[in-house]
N, C-alpha and C positions, 0 to 999 in steps of 0.2 A: 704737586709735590712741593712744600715748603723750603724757601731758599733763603739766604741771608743775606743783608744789604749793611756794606762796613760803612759809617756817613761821617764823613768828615765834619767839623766844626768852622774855624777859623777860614773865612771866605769860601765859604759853603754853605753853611745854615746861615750862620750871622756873616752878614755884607762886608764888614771890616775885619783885618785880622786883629782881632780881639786884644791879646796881648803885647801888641805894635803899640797900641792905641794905649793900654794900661800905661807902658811904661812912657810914652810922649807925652802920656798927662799928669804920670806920679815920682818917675825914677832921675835919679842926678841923671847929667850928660855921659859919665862915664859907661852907662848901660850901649852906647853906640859905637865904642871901641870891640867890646863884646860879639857885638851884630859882623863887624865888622871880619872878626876872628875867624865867628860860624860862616860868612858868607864865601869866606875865602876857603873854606876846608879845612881849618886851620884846627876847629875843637867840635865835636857831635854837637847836637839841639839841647843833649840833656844836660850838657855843663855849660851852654852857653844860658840855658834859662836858670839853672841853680844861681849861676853869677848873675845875671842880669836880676832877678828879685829882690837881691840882696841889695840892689839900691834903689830900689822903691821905698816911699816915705806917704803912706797912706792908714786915715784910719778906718775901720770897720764902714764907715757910714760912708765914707766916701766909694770905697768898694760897690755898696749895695748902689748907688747912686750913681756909679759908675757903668751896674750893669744894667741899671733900668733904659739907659742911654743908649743900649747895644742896637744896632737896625738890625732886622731877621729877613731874608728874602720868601716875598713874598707867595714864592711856589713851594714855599718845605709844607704847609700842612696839605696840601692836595697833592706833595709827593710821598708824604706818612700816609697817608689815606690811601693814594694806590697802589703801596705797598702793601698795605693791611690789607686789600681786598687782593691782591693776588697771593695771599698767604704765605708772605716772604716780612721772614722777622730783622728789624730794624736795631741794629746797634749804633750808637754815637760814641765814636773812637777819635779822642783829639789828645795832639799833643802838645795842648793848653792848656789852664787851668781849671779843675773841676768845679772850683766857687761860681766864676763865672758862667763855665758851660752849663750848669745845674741850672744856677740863676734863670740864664737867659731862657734854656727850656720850658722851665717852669711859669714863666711867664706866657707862652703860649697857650698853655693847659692841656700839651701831651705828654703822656708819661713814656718815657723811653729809658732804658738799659744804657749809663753812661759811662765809661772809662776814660781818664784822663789823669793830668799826674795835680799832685794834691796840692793847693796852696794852704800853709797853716801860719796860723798869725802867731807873734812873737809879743815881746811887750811892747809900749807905747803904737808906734806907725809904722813897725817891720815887721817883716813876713818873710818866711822862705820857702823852699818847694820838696816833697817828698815824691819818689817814683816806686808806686807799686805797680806799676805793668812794664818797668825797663825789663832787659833783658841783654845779657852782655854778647847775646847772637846777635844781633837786630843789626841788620844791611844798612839801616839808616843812622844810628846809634843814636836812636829818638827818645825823648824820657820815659815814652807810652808807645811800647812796639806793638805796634796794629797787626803784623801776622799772626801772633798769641792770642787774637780775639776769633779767630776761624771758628765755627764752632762745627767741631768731627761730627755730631747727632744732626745734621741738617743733610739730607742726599738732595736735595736740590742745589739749583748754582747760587753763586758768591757772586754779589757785584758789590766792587767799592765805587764809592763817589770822593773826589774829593780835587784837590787845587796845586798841594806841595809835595816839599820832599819827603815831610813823614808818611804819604799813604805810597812812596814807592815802594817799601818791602811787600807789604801787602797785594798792590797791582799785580806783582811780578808771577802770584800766585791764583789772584782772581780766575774766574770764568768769564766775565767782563768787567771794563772799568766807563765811567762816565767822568770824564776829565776834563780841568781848566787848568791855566796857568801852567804854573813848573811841570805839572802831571799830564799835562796834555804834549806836552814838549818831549818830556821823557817818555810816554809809551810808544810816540812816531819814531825815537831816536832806538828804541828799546825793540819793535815786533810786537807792541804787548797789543790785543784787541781793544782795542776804545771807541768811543762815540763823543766827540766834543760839545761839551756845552758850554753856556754863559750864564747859567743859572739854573734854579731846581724846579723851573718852568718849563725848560728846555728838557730836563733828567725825566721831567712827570711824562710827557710826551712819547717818548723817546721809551722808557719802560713801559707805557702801555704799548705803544707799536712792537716792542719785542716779547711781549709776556703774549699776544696774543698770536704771536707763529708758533713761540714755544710752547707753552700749555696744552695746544691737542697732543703736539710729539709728546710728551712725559704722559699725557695721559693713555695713550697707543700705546710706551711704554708699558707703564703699570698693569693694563690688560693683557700684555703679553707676559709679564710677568705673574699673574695672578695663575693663566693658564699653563703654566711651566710647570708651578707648584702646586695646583690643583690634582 
């Protein structure tokens, strides 16, 4: 039975948080009062990243060259691949920036389903950010609310993967979660089911050891369902 895997981006796929890293290398010092803002509760993710872009001073090429730079861990393609083989479809949900997150994908040579909030360029070496996946429910009040990505047409389970605060609303709703950092914190603190990792070496493992109890059960299932309706 086909399930869905929510996958984080920012120290998940890619090593570093991606956007940390943008703005240490491109935006005035003012971008860290900001940080500072969000870290205290003070403003959601989606208007601490709308301001924090706004001082970035980058051109086009430095971007591209910024993302070729990005490190990928080195268990995401043998963790797309076991997901692919256990028939569970692969979203990439970050609430970073889609330039990059594309970029860096693309550079792998897997094609995957990405959602992220948009970075669009401005004149000379400014840029600012648009949110087509906010959502003014969203528990985290993230730019890209990951629960709106669940997809209803999938009756198997939902696992997210992921690191921070933006995959909490999501977690909270999972079938399972595969957590690090802030996410692993909050699911112990939270009841929510998880499995800790350290990487997507640890996730590949870890989902085939569970894909291979659960698979006969759904499959038991389906047989019993076939003869219900039969």
């Amino acid at each position: 039975m086909p399930g869905q895997i929510l996958l984080d981006f920012d120290g998940t796929i890619a090593i570093e948080d991606t956007t940390d890293c943008l703005l240490e290398s491109f935006a005035e010092p003012s971008w860290r009062k900001v940080e500072e803002a969000w870290e205290a509760g003070l403003i959601g993710s989606r208007e601490c990243l709308a301001r924090q872009i706004e001082f970035v001073r980058a051109s086009e090429k430095d971007i591209d060259r910024f993302i070729a730079g990005v490190h990928v861990d080195p268990g995401f393609l043998p963790f797309v691949e076991a997901c692919a083989a256990a028939r569970f479809h692969i979203m990439v949900v970050s609430d970073g920036l889609d330039r990059i997150v594309r970029g860096v994908i693309e550079r792998t040579g897997v094609k995957l389903p990405i959602a992220a909030n948009r970075l669009e360029t401005l004149e000379g070496d400014r840029w600012r950010l648009a949110f087509p996946h906010a959502s003014l429910n969203c528990s985290s009040a993230s730019g890209n609310c990951k629960c709106a990505h669940a997809s209803p047409d999938l009756l198997g389970p939902r696992i997210v993967v992921g690191d921070g605060r933006s995959d909490f609303c999501a977690a909270a709703s999972a079938d399972y979660v595969f957590a690090k950092g802030r996410l692993q914190t909050h699911c112990v603190e939270n009841g929510i089911a998880h499995a800790p990792i350290a990487n997507l070496n640890e996730a590949t493992l870890l989902f085939d050891d569970w894909f291979r109890h659960v698979a006969p059960l759904s499959e038991v299932a389906h047989e019993h369902a076939e003869a219900e309706h039969g």
